[in-house]
C-alpha positions in Angstrom: 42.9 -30.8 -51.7 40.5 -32.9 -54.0 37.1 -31.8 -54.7 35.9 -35.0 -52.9 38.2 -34.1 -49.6 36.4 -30.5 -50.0 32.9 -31.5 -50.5 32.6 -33.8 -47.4 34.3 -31.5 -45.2 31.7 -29.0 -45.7 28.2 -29.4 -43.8 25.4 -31.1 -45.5 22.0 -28.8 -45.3 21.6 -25.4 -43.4 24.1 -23.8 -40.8 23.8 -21.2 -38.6 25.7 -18.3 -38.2 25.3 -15.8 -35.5 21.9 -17.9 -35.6 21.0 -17.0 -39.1 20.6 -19.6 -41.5 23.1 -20.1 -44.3 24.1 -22.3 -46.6 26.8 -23.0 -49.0 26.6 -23.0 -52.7 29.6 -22.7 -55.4 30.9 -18.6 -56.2 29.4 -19.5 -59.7 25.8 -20.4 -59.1 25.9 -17.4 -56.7 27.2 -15.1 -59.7 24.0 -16.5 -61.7 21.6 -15.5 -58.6 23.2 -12.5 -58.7 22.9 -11.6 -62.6 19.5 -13.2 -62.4 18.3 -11.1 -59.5 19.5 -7.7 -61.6 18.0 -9.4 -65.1 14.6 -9.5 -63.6 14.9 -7.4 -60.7 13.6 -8.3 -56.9 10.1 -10.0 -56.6 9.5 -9.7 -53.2 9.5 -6.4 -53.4 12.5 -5.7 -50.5 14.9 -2.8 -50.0 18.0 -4.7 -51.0 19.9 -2.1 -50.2 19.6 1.8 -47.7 18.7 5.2 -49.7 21.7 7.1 -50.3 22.3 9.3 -47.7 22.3 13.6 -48.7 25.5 14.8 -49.6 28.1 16.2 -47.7 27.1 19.9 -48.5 23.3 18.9 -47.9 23.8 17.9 -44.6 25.8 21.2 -43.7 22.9 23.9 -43.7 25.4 27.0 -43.3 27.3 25.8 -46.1 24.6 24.8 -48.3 22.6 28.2 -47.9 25.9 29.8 -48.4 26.6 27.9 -51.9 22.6 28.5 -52.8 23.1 32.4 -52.1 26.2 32.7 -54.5 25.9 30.0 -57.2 25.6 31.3 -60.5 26.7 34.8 -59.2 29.6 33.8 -58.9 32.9 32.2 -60.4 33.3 28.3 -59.0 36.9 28.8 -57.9 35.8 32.6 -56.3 32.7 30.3 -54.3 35.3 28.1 -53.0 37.8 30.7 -52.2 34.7 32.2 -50.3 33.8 29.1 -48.7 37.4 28.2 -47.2 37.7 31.6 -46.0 34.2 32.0 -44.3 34.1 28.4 -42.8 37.3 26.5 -43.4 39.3 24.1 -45.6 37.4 21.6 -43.3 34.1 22.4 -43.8 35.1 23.5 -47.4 34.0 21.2 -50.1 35.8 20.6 -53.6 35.4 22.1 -56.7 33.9 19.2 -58.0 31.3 18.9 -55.3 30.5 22.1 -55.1 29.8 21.9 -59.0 28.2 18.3 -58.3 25.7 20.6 -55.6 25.2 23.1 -58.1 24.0 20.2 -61.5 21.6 18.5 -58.8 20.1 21.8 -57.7 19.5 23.3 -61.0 17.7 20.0 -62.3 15.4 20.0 -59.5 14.6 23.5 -59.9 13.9 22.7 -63.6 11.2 19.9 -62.3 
């Protein structure tokens, strides 16, 4: 299909979808709002996109006091060990969260 064909198949000015306006511009000056918009950040001031939600472990309170009570007392394989035994490979986060958990709390114990 020629670019012509292309260009007056598509709607001239604003369309709606779901009843938001849209319109239709090429992937490349999109790519250059998109650089430009992280070169000089957002003006308006909007939430672009939601807070990160807590982690995992964060949002279990049994688990989370559990890890708090035995990081740094003990082993990180014998704290998961612990953990699947006490509530389950389920409920059981990995090494590498656990040790995730365990950075994050340090450095805001350190603030």
């Amino acid at each position: 299909m020629s670019e012509k064909a292309i260009e007056s198949a598509l709607p001239v000015g604003p369309s709606t979808v779901a009843g938001v306006p849209v319109v239709t511009i090429p992937l490349a000056e999109y790519e250059e709002l998109l650089r430009l918009r992280k070169l000089h950040g957002n003006p308006a001031g909007q939430v672009l996109l939601p807070p990160p939600t807590r982690s995992r472990i964060e949002r279990d309170k049994e688990v989370a006091e559990f890890l708090n009570k035995n990081l740094g007392r003990m082993l990180l394989k014998e704290i998961h060990a612990a953990c699947v035994e006490k509530f389950g490979a389920a409920r059981t986060p990995s090494k590498s969260a656990i040790n995730r958990y365990h950075v994050r709390h340090m450095a805001s114990r350190r603030k």
